[in-house]
N, C-alpha and C positions, 0 to 999 in steps of 0.2 A: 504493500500500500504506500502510496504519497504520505510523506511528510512534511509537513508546510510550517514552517516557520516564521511568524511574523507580528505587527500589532496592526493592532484594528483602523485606530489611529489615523494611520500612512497611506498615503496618496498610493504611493509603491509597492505596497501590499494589496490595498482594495482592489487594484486592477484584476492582480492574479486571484484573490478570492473570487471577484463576481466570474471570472473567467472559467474556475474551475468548478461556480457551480453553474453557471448556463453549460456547460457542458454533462453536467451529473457525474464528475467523476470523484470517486469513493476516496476522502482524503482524511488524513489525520492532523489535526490540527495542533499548534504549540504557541501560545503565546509568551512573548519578548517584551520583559519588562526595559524599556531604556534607559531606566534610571543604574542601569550595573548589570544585567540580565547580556548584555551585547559583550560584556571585559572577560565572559566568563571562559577556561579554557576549552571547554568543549563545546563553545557557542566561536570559538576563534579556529577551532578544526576545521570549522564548517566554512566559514567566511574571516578570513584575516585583518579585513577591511572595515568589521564591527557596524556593517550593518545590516537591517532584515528589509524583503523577505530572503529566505534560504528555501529552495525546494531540493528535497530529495528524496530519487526513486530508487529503493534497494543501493546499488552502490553507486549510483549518480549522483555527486550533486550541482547544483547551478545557484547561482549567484548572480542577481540582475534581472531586474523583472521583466523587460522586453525579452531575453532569451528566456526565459519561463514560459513564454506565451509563445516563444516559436516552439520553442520543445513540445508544449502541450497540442499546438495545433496541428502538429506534425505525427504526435504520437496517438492522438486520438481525434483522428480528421472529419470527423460525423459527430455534430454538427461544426462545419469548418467556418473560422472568423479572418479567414486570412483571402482575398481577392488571388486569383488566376491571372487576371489579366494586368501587364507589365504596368500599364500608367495606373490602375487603379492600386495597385500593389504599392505602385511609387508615390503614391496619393497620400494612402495608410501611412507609410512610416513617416515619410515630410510631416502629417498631422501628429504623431506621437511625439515626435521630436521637438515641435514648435512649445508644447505643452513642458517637457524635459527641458531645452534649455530657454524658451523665452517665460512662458506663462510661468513657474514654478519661479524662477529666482524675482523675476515682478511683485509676487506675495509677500516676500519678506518686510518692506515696510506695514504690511497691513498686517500679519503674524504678530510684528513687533506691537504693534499698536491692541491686537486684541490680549495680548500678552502682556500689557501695562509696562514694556519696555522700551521704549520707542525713544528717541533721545531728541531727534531733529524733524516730528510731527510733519512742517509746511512743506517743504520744500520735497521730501523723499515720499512722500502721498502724496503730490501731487506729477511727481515722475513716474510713480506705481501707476496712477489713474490712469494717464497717456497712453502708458506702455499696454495695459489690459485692455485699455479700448481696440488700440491696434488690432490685438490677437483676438480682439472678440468680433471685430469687424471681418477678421480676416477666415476667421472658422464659419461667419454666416455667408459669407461668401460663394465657400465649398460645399455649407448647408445647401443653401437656394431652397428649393422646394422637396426634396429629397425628406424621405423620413427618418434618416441616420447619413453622416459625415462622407462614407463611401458608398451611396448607391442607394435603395432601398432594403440593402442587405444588411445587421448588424457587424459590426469590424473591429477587429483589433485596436485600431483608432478612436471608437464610441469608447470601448473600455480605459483608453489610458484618459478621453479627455472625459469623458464622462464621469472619470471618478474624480476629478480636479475641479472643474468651475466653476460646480451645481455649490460647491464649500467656499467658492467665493463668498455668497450671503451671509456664511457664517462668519466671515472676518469682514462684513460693515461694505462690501460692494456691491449694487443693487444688478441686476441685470435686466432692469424693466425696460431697458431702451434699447435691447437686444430681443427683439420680441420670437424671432425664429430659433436662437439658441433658447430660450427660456422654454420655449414648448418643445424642443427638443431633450432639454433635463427633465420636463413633465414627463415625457414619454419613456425616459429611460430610466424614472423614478416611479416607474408604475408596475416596472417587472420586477419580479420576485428576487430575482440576486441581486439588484439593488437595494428590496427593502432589508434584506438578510442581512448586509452589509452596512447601513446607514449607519454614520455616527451618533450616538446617543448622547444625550448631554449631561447623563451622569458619569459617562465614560470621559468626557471632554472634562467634567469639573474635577476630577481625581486625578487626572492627567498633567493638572493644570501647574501644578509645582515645577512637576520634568521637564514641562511645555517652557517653561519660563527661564529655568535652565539654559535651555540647549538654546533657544530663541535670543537668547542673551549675549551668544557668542558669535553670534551671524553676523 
């Protein structure tokens, strides 16, 4: 059986969670406390780099959530989230990526700020704002009229941004002026490995010490 390593928490994790259960495949799950749970030495066997998730199958293991999701769609290709065709293929990863290096380090002043540690407020929220409008204009772009990011087919790309922007609101950014992504986190907040997955806000307020931690050093 799959062993899954990871917290609930993580952008990085939720992807491969919702992944693994729209696919129904039989996993074992381990939660990774981050407050010392990552220093520990047989959590550094698995990953040397100290962070989660970790998947491993029997003697496999992988590290890095995009390769999790190739492994998984490759190893168990019914129901497959991965496109055939070369542009659409080339579509998916540009859209995961954009998410990986632009949308994700754009949050850190709003993190800081939900996190009460935020030093320089005006100026780095209002370069945050910019930058996510960009990448929210630029994902309704690709939306159009489509009911998921590549096609009318669910993708690899739903899951990596889908687990990211829908959590913008929860760090004070509204997305009402993005009316096409908005009803597209509706829709992908209506299927069951989303709701399995959602962050809880009791999970978010006991978290919230480590949160502040780690968000403190960014």
């Amino acid at each position: 059986m799959i062993k899954f390593d990871h917290t609930p928490l993580s952008f990085n994790s939720r992807r491969v969670w919702v992944m693994l259960l729209e696919k129904g495949i039989e996993f074992e799950e381990a939660i990774v406390n981050l407050n010392g749970d990552q220093y520990q030495p047989e959590f550094l066997q698995l990953n040397p780099f100290h962070h989660i998730p970790v998947l491993v199958d029997e003697d496999f293991t992988l590290i890095e959530s995009l390769a999790m999701m190739d492994y998984l769609d490759a190893k168990y290709p019914d129901p497959s989230f991965t496109p055939k065709n070369p542009r659409s293929l080339g579509i998916m990863r540009m859209l995961e990526l954009v998410i990986m290096n632009e949308l994700l380090p754009a949050t850190v002043p709003l993190l800081k700020r939900f996190a009460g540690v935020l030093d320089e407020p005006d100026e780095s929220l209002k370069q945050s704002h910019e930058k996510l409008d960009t990448i929210l204009n630029f994902y309704q772009d690709y939306l159009g009229d489509r009911d998921y990011l590549v096609g009318n087919e669910i993708t690899q790309a739903d899951f990596v941004a889908g687990t990211a922007i829908p959590s913008l609101e929860i760090l004070g950014f509204s997305l009402e002026s993005y009316p096409k992504i908005q009803a597209w986190c509706d829709r992908l907040q209506s299927r069951e490995s989303w709701q399995k997955t959602a962050p809880k806000p009791e999970m978010v307020e006991a978290a919230m010490s480590g949160i502040k931690s780690r968000v403190a050093k960014m």
